[in-house]
N, C-alpha and C positions, 0 to 999 in steps of 0.2 A: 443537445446532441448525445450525451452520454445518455439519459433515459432512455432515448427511440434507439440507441444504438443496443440497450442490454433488452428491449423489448424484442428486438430483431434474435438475440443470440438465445432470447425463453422459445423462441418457431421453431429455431434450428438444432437447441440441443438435446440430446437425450434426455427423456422424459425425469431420468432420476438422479439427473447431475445434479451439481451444486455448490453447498459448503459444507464440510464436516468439522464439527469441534466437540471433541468429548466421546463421540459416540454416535451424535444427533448432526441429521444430515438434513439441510435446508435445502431444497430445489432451487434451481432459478426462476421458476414461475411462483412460488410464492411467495419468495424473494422481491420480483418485482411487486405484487400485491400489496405487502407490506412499506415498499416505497411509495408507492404512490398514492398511502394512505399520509404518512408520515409525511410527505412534501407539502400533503393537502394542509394537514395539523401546521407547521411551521410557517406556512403563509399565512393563516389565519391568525398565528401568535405575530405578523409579523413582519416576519424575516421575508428579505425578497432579493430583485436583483440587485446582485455589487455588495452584498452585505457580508463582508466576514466573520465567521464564527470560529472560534477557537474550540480545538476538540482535546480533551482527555481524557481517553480508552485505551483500553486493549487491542490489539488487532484480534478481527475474527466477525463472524457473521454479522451480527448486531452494529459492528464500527462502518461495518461493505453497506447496511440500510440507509444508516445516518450519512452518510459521505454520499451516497447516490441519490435519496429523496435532498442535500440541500443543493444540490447541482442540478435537480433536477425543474430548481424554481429560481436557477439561478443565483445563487446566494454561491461563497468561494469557502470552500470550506481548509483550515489550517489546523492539524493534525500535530501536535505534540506530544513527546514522551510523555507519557503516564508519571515518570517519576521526576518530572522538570519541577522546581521550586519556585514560588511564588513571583520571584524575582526576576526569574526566567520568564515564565509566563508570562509578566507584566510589559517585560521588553517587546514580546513576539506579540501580545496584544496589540501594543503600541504602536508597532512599524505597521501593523498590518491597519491600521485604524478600526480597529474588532470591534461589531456590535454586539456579540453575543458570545457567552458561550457555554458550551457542552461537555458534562461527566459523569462519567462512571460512579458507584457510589464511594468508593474506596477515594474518589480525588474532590467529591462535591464539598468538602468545609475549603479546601484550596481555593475552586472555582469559586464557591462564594465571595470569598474574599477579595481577590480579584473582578468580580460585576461589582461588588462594592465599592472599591479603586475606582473602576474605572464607569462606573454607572449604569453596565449596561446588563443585557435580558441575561440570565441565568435556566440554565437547561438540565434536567436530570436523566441521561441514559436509564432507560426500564421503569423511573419514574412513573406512581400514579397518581400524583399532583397536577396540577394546574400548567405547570409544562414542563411534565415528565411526558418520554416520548411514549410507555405504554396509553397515553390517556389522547398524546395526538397523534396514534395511530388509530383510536377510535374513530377521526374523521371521514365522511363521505369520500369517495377520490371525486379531484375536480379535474377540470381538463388545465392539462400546463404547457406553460410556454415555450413556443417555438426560437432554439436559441439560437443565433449566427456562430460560425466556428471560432472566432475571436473573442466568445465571451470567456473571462477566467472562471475556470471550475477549483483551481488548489493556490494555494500559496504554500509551500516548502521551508523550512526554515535551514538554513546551513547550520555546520556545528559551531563555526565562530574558531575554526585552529587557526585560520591568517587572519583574523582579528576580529569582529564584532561580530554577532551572527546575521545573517541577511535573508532579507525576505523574498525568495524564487517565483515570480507566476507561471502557470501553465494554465494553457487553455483547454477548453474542450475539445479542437480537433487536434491539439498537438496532442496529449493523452491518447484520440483514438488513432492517432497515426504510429505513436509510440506502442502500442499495444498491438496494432496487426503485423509493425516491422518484427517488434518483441518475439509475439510468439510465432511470426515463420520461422527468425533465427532461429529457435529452439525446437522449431517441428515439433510443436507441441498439437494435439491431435484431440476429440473428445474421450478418449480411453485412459488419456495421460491422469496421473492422481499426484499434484503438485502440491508442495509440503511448504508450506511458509509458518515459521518459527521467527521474523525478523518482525520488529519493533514499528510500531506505523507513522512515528517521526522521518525513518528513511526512505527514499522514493521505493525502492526495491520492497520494501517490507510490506507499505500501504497498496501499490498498484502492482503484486506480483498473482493475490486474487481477484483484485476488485474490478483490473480490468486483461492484463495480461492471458491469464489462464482462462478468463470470464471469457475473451475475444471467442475461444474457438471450441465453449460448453465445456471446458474440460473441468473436475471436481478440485475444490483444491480444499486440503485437510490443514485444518488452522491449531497449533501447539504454542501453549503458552503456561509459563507457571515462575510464579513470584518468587520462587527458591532460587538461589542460585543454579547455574545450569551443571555445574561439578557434583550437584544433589539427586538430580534427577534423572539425568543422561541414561542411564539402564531403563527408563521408563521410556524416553523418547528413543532408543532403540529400538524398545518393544514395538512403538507406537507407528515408526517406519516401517515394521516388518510387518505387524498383523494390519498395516492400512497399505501396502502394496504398493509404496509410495514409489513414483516413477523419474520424480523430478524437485530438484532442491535447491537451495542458494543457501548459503551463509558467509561466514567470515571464518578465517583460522582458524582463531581460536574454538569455536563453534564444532570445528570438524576433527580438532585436537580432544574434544573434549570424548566426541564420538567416539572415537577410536580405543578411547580410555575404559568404555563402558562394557559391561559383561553381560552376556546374552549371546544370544543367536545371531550368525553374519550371512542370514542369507535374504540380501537384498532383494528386493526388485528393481533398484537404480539403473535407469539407462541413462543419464545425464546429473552431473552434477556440478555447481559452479561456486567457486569460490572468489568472494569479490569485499569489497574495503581495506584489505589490508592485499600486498604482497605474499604469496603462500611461498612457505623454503621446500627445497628440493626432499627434504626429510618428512614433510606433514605429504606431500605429492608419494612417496613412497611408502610411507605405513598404512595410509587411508588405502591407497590399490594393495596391498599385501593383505589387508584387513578384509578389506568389502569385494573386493575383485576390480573396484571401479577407478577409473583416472580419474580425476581432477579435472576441470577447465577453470585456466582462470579469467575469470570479466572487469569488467570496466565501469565505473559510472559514478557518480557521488551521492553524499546523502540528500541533497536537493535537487539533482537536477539529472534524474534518471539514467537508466542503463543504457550505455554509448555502443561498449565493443565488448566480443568476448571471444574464445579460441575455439576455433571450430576447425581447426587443421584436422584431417586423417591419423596422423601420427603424433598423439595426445605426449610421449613420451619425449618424444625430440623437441617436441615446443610447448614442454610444461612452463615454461616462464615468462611465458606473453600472453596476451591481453587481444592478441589478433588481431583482428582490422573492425572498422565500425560496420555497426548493424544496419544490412539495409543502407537505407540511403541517409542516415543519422549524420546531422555534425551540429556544432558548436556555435556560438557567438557569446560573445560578450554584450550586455546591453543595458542600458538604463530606462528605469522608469519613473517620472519625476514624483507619480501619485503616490510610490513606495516609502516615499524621504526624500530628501535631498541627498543629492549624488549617490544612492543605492546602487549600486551593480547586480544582475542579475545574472545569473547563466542561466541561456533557454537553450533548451536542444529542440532543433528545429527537423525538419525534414520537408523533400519538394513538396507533397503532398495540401502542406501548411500554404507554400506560399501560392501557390496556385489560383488563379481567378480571383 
């Protein structure tokens, strides 16, 4: 469903939308081209329905191919920090019953070690080996499977603050129901140039290009650098300002850091959201003193997507709420017994999902 559904959004979006990182702006049509080479490559190594892969990347165009061709053959793909420890990985392999997995080159003696552990296929992001993805994207595209909306496309890891961390499914039509409620709340448009700088362990981080901003062609500008962000902040100023960026997310800290940086304050920001931690009334007033721009703050976790966020008229009277759920959005608690024994998962569902 995810494939046919970003096949649907290469008809409808402007010819030059996409992804930008760096400089270098990927279309969504050869975007999808190169998934559907890559989906082709990973069956053929393989990998098929139900089969989880662990991932460690970066967020950004190349993580939007690899996450879309293995969903697109069925396979669940589980997206962790770039900088989780071996131990860590070991756990989230484990819960997840991981056949594989995939990295970047900076994390590949990690990932080794862990296929080692744990026995299974090893994947090199840009790789031109034997399954490095540059080599199975060489692949023919074959024709792929038609999937029911109950199949899982992610597994989500929580952070483990009320105690061990847990393994989230989501399916593919709950993603696309997530993704069209997402981006009506936000009136996100194809003009909009949405800025994601968030880690692709968090739901918000991973599905705020890949399918969010994806739903409605809008371009989204991917910012990422291994220095701490108190290093670089004057660059990512720059990089909001000369990219026209219309639309953002982060956390506090993130927006504290902004403010701190010296440059030019003349946004383009029509929307911006601040969501994982509580914002205090003081970062809500120097950010609008600074940028011109309020604050909204949202709602959601790092496993189990964005719920609610503030959308009131009067940003200033209701800087400290979270507002009402998005759309038709809500909650359960549930268990899945293939996850582990007694797993809890939170899915955020919507009517859409249960329908028929």
């Amino acid at each position: 469903m995810l494939y046919d559904n970003l096949a649907a959004i290469v008809a409808r979006a402007p010819a030059g939308n996409g992804l930008r990182h760096e400089g270098r702006t990927q279309t969504y049509a050869a975007l999808l081209e190169r998934i559907t080479r890559l989906a082709a490559g990973f069956r053929e190594r393989g990998v098929g329905l139900g089969d989880p892969v662990v991932i460690l990347m970066a967020n950004g165009p190349e993580l939007f191919v690899v996450l879309h061709a293995l969903c697109a053959i069925g396979a669940i793909a589980l997206p962790l920090s770039p900088g989780a420890t071996l131990a860590e990985c070991g756990f989230a392999a484990r819960k997840a019953k991981a056949r594989a997995v995939l990295a970047q080159p900076a994390q590949l003696e990690l990932a080794g070690a862990l296929a080692t552990e744990l026995g299974i296929q090893l994947f090199a992001a840009g790789g031109d080996g034997d399954n490095g993805t540059a080599t199975l994207e060489r692949n023919p595209a074959a024709s792929l499977p038609s999937l029911p909306g109950d199949t899982p496309a992610f597994y989500l890891s929580s952070s483990g603050s009320t105690g061990l961390p847990k393994i989230v499914p989501h399916t593919h039509a709950e993603l696309l129901a997530d993704a069209r409620r997402t981006s009506t709340a936000w009136q996100l448009t194809p003009d909009d140039i949405v800025f994601d700088m968030l880690p692709p362990n968090f739901a918000m981080g991973v599905l705020l290009g890949l399918t969010n901003a994806a739903e409605v062609g809008a371009t989204t500008v991917y910012w990422n650098d291994p220095r701490p962000l108190a290093l670089t902040r004057g660059r990512l100023l720059e990089t909001l300002v000369a990219e026209r960026v219309s639309f953002m997310g982060a956390v506090p800290t993130m927006y504290d850091m902004l403010i701190g940086a010296k440059g030019a304050d003349a946004l383009a920001l029509r929307l911006a959201f601040c969501g994982g931690a509580a914002m205090s009334r003081a970062l809500f007033e120097r950010f609008r003193d600074r940028f011109g721009v309020s604050l909204r703050q949202s709602y959601g976790s790092t496993e189990a997507v964005f719920v609610a966020h503030n959308d009131a008229p009067d940003a200033d009277a209701t800087w400290d709420t979270v507002g009402r759920p998005a759309g038709d959005a809500r909650a359960r608690i549930a268990r899945d017994p293939d996850l582990g024994d007694g797993l809890g998962a939170l899915l955020q569902q919507s009517s859409s999902l249960t329908a028929g």
